[in-house]
N, CA, C and O of each residue as an XYZ file, in Angstrom:
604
protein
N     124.955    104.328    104.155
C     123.719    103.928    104.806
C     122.948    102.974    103.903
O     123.084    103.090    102.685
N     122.100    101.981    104.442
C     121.736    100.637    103.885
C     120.532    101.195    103.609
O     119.789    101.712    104.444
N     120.209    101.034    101.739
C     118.437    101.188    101.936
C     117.747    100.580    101.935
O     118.034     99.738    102.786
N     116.160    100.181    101.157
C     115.248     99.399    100.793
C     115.647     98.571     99.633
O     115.308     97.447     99.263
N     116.825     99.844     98.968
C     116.875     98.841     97.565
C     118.017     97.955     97.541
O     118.203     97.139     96.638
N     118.785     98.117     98.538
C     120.006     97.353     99.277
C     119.891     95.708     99.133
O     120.691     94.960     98.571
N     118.759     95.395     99.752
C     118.500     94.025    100.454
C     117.625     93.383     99.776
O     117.087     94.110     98.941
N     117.365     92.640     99.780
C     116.774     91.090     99.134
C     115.443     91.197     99.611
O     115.233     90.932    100.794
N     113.961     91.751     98.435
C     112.837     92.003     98.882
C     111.755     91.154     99.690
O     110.828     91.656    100.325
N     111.965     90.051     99.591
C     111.975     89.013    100.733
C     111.939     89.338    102.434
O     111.215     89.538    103.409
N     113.329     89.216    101.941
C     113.997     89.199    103.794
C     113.888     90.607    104.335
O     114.260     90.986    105.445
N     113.273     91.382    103.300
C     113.214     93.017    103.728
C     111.505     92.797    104.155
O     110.857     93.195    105.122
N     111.252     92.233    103.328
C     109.390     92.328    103.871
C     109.600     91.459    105.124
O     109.414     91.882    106.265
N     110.105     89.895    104.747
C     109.730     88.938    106.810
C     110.180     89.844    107.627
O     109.731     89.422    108.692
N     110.980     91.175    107.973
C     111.961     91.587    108.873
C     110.796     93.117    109.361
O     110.708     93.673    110.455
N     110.076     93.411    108.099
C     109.072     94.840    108.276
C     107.938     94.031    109.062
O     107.750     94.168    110.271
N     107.229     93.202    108.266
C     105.960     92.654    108.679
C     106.566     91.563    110.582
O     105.835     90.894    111.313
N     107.861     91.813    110.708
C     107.925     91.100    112.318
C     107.295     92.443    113.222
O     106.430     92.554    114.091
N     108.330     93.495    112.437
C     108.184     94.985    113.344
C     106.256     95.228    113.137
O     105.716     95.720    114.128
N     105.535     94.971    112.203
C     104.428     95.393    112.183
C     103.350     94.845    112.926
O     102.163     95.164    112.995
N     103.982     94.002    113.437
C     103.175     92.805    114.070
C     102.815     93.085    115.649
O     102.007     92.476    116.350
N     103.711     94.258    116.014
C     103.525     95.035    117.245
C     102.692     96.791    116.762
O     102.303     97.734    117.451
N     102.711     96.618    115.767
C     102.244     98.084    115.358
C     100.812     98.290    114.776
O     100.152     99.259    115.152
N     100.279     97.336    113.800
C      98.936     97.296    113.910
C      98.307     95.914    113.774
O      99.158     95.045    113.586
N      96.799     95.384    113.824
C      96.054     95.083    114.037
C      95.558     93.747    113.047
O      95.699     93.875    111.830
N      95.228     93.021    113.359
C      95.087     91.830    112.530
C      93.340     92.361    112.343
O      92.825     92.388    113.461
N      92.673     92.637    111.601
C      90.565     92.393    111.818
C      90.303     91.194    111.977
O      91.027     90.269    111.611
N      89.478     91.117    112.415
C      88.776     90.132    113.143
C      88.059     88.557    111.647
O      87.938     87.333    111.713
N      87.785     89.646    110.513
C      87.428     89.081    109.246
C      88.759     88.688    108.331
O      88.701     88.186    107.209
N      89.588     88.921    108.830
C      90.724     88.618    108.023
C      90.877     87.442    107.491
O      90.956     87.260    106.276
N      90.943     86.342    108.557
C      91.186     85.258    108.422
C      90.376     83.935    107.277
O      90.406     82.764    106.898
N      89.584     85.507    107.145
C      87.995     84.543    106.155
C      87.807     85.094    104.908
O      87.191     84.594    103.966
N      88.477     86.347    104.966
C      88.466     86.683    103.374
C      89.622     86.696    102.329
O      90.693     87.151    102.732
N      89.559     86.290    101.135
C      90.064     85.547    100.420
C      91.369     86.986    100.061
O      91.236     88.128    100.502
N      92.493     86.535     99.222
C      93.006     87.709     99.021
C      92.928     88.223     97.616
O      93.913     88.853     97.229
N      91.914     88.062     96.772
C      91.870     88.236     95.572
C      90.309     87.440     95.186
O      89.717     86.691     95.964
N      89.935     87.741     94.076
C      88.594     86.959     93.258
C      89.814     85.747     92.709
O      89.315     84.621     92.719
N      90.678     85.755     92.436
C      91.315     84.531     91.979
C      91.828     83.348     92.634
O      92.284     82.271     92.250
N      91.628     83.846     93.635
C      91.606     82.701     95.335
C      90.296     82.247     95.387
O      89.246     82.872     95.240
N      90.544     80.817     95.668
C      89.659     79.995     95.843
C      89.306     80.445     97.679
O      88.301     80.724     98.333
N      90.277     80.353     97.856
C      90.146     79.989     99.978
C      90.887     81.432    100.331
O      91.250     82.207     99.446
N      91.039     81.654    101.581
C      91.458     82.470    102.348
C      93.390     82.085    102.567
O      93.834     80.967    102.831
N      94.059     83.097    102.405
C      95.452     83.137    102.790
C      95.463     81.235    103.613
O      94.416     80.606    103.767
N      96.448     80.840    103.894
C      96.739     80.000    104.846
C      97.889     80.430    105.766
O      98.217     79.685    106.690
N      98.535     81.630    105.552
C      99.288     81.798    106.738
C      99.226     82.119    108.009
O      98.127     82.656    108.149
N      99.756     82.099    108.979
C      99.632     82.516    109.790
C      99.676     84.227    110.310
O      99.077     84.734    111.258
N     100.500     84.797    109.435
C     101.036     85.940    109.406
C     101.048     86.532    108.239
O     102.049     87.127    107.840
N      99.689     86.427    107.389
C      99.432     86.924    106.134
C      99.326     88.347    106.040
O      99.732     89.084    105.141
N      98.565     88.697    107.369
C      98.203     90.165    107.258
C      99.278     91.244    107.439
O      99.147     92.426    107.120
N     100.791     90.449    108.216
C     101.677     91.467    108.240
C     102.289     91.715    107.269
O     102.670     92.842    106.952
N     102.559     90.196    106.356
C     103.339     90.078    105.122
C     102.896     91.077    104.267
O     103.654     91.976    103.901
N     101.372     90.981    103.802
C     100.913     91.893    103.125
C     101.183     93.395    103.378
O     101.399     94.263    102.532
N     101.135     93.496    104.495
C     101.539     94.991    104.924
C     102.434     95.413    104.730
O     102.449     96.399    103.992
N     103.655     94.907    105.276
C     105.156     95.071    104.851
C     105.175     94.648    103.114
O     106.397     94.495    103.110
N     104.964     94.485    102.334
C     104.703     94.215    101.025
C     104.167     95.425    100.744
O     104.676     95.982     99.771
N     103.188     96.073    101.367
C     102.337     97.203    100.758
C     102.911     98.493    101.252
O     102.324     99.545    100.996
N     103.981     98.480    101.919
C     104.527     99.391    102.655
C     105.623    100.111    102.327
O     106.078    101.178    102.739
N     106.300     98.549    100.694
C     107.740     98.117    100.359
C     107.189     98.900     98.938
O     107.762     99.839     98.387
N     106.047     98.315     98.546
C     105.751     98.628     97.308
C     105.248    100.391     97.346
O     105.751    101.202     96.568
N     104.441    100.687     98.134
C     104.285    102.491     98.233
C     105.604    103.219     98.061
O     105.893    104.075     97.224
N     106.353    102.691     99.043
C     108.289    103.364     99.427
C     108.366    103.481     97.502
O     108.517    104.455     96.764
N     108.175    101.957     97.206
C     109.236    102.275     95.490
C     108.044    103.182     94.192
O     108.474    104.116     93.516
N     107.215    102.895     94.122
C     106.367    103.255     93.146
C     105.370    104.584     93.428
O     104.808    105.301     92.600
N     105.357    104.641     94.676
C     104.401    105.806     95.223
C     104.516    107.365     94.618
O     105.675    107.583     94.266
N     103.726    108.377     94.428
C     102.034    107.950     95.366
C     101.508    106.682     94.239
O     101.676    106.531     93.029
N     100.798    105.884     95.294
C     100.298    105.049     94.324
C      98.869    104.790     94.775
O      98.709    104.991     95.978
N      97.726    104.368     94.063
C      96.083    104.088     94.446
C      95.919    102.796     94.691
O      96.706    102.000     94.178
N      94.765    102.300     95.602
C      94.377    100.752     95.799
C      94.236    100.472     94.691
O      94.707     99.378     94.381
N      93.570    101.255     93.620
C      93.483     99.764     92.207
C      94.425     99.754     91.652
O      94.526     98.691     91.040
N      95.793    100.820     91.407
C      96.839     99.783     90.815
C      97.666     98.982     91.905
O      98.448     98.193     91.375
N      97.686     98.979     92.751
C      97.922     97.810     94.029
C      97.158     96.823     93.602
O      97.841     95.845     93.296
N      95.685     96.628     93.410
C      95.145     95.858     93.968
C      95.320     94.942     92.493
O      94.936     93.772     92.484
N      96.126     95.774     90.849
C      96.007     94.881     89.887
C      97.719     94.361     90.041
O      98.127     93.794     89.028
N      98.429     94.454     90.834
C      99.952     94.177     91.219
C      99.561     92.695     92.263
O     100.285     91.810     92.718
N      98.259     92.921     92.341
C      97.730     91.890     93.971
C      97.476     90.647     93.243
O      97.693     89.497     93.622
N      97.029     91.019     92.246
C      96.188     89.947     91.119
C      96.618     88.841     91.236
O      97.495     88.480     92.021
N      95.893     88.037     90.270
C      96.289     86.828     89.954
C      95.561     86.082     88.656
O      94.607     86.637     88.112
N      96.009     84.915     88.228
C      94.843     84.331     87.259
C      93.666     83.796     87.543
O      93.456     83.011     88.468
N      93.112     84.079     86.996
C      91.620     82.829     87.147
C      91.599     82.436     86.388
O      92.301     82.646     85.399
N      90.168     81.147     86.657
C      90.165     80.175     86.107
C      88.894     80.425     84.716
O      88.145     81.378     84.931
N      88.705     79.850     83.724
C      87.564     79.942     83.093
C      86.432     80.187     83.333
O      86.612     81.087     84.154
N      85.267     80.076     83.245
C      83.657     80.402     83.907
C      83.873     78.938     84.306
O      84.219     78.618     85.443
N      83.752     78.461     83.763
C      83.846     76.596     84.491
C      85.324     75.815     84.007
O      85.767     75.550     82.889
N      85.848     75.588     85.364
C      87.185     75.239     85.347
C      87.260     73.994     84.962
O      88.410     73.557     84.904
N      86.173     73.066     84.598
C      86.420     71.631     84.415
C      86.273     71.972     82.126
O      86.351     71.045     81.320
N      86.166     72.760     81.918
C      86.245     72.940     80.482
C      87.695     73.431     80.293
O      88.372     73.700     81.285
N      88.082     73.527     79.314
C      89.133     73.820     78.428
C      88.940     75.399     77.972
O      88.602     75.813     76.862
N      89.253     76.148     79.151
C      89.049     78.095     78.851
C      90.443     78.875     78.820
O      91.050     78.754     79.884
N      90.801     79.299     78.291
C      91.891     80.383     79.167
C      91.621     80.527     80.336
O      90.569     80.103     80.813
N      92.886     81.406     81.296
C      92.984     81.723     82.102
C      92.635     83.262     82.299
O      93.521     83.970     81.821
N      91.728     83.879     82.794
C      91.445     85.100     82.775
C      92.492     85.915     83.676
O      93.393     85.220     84.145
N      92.518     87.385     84.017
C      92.756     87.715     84.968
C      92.400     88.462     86.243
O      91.520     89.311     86.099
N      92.773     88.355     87.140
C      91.464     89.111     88.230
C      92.140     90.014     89.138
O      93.349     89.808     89.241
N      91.701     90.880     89.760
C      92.575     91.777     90.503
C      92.254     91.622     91.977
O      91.094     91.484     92.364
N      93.388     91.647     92.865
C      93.359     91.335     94.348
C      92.194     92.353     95.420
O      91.369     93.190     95.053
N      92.499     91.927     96.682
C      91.298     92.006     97.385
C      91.523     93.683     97.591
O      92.486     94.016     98.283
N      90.667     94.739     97.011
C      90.940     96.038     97.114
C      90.280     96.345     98.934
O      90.349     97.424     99.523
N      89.818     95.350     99.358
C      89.321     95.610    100.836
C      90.195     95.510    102.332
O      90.106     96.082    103.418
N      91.228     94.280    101.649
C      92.292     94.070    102.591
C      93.679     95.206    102.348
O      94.454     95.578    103.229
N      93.698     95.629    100.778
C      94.212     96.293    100.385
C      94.450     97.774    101.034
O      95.457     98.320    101.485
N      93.012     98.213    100.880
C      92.345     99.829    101.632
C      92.346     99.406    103.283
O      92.690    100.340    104.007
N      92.163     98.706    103.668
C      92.023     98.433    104.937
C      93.774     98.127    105.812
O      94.193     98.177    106.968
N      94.269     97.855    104.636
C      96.014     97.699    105.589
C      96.446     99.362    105.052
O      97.261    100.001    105.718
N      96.026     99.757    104.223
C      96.538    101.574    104.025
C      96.216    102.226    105.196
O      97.013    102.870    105.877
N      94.798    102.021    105.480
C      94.588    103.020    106.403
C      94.934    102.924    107.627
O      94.905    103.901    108.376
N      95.479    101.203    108.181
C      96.229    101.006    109.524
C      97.848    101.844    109.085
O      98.406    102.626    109.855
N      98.279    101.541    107.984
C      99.686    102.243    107.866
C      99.653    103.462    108.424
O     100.255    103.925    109.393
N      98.402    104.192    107.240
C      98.336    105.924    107.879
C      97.893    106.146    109.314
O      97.849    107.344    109.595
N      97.628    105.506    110.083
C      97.139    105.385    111.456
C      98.450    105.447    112.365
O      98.639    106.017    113.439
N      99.426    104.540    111.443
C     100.510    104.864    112.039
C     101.781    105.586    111.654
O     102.932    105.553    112.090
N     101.165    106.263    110.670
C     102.519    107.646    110.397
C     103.151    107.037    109.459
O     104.044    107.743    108.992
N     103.038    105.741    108.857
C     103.845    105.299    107.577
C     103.505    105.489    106.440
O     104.350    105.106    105.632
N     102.734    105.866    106.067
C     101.993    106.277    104.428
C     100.872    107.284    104.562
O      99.823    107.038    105.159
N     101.131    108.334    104.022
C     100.162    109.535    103.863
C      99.281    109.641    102.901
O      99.545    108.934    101.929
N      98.309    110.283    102.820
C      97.018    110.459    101.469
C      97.976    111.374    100.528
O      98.748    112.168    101.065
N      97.914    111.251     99.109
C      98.477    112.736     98.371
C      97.125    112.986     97.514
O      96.655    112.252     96.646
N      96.684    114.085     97.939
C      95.340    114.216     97.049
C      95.595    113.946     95.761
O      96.567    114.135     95.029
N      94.288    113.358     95.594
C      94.368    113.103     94.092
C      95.267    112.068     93.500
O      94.938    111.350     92.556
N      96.217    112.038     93.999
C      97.365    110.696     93.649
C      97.293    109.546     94.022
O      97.391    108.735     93.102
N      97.140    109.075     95.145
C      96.927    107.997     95.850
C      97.640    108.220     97.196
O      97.493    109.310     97.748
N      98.362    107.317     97.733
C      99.406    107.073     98.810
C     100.081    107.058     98.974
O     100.360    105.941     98.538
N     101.482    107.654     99.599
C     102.857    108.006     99.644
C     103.490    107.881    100.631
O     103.144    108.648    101.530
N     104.616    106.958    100.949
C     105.621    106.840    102.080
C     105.921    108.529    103.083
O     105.994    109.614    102.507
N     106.039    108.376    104.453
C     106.367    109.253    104.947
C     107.745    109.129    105.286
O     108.366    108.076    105.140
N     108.277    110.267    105.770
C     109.342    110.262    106.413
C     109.462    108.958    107.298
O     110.455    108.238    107.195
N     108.303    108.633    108.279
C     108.777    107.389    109.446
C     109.063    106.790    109.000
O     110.153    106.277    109.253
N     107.898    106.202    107.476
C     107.619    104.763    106.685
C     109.240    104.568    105.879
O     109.749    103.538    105.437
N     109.700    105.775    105.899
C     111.319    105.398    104.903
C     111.923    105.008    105.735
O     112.330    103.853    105.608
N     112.325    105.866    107.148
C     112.972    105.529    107.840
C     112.937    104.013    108.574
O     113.896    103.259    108.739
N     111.566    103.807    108.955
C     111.635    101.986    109.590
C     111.880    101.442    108.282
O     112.507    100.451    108.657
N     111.860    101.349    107.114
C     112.581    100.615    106.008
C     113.773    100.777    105.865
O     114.161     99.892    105.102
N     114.348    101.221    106.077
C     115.702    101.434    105.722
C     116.415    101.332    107.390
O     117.622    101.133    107.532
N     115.651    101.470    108.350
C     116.869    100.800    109.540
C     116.369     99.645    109.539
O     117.200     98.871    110.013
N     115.364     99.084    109.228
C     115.000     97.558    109.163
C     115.760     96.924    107.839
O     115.877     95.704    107.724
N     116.311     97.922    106.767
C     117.164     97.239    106.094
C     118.570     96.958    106.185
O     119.198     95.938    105.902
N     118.922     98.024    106.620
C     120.271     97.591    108.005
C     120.344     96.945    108.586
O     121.415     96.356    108.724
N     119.382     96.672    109.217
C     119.260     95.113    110.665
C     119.424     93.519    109.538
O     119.892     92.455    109.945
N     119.042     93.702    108.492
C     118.600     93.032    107.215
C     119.935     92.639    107.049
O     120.326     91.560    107.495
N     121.021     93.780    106.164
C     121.992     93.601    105.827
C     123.465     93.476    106.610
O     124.610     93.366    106.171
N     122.902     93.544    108.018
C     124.291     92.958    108.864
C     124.040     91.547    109.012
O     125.065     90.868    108.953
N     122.870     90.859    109.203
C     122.390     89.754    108.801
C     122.559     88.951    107.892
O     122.827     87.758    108.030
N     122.459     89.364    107.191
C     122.858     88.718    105.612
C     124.835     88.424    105.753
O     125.478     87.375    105.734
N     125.325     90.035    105.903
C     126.708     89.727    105.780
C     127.374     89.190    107.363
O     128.534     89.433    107.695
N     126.544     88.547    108.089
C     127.003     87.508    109.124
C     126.832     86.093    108.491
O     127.661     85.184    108.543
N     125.991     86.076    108.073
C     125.537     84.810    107.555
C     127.038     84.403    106.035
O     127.672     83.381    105.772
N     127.030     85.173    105.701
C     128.084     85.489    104.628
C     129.476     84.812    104.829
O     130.172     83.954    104.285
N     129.512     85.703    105.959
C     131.100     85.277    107.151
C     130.725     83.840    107.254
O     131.132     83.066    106.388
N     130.009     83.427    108.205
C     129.967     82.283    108.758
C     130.178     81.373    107.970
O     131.038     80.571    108.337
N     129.592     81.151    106.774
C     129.347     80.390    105.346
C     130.887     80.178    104.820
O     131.332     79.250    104.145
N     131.465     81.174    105.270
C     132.773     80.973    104.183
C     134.315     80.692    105.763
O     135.450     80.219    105.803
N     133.618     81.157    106.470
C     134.494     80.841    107.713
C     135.222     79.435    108.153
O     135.884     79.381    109.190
């Protein structure tokens, strides 16, 4: 049986975040808030909010239970100096703990990640299972593509 750790973390997240895209909810503010203090602008994708999800869904499955702030310092990114037109280091900043907490609690809404007191957040039974038949769908994919290539 094909798991999560099977497939290419990529093509395992575009293939979760398609399935999630019928399962929960884009907010209405999404589109306007940035995904980190180290973002200048807001995502530009179109389908940021599923990616992230399936990303946050991929990352609970391997590391879990896990809390929004060490997510949200995995989310991170660099920043820039106090004034970017000087010559500063690059600081570092940690990602948006709002889009973060806010795609957890659509997961747990839908049976894919549970609270563990005190610990943080933990894959359920469903949340393994749609990963791992979505990594199957993944890896007959891959080894069609495989065939064809060498066919």
């Amino acid at each position: 049986m094909t798991t999560l750790y099977d497939v290419p973390a990529e093509d395992l997240i575009e293939a979760v975040a398609a399935d999630l895209e019928d399962r929960i909810e884009e907010p209405t503010w999404a589109s306007l808030a940035k995904s980190g203090e180290h973002a200048e602008l807001p995502p530009e994708q179109d389908d940021f909010w599923f990616v992230r999800a399936a990303s946050l869904l991929r990352k609970v499955a391997i590391d879990g239970p896990v809390g929004v702030e060490r997510l949200s310092t995995e989310y991170g990114g660099a920043k820039e100096g106090s004034n970017r037109y000087r010559v500063a280091p690059k600081r570092r900043a940690d990602g948006s703990k709002n889009v973060i907490r806010t795609i957890l609690q659509q997961l747990e809404e839908e049976d894919l990640v549970e609270t563990a007191e005190g610990e943080g957040r933990r894959i359920t039974p469903e949340g393994r299972s749609l990963l791992d038949d979505v990594a199957g769908q993944v890896m007959e994919d891959l080894d069609r593509a495989d065939l064809e290539r060498y066919a």
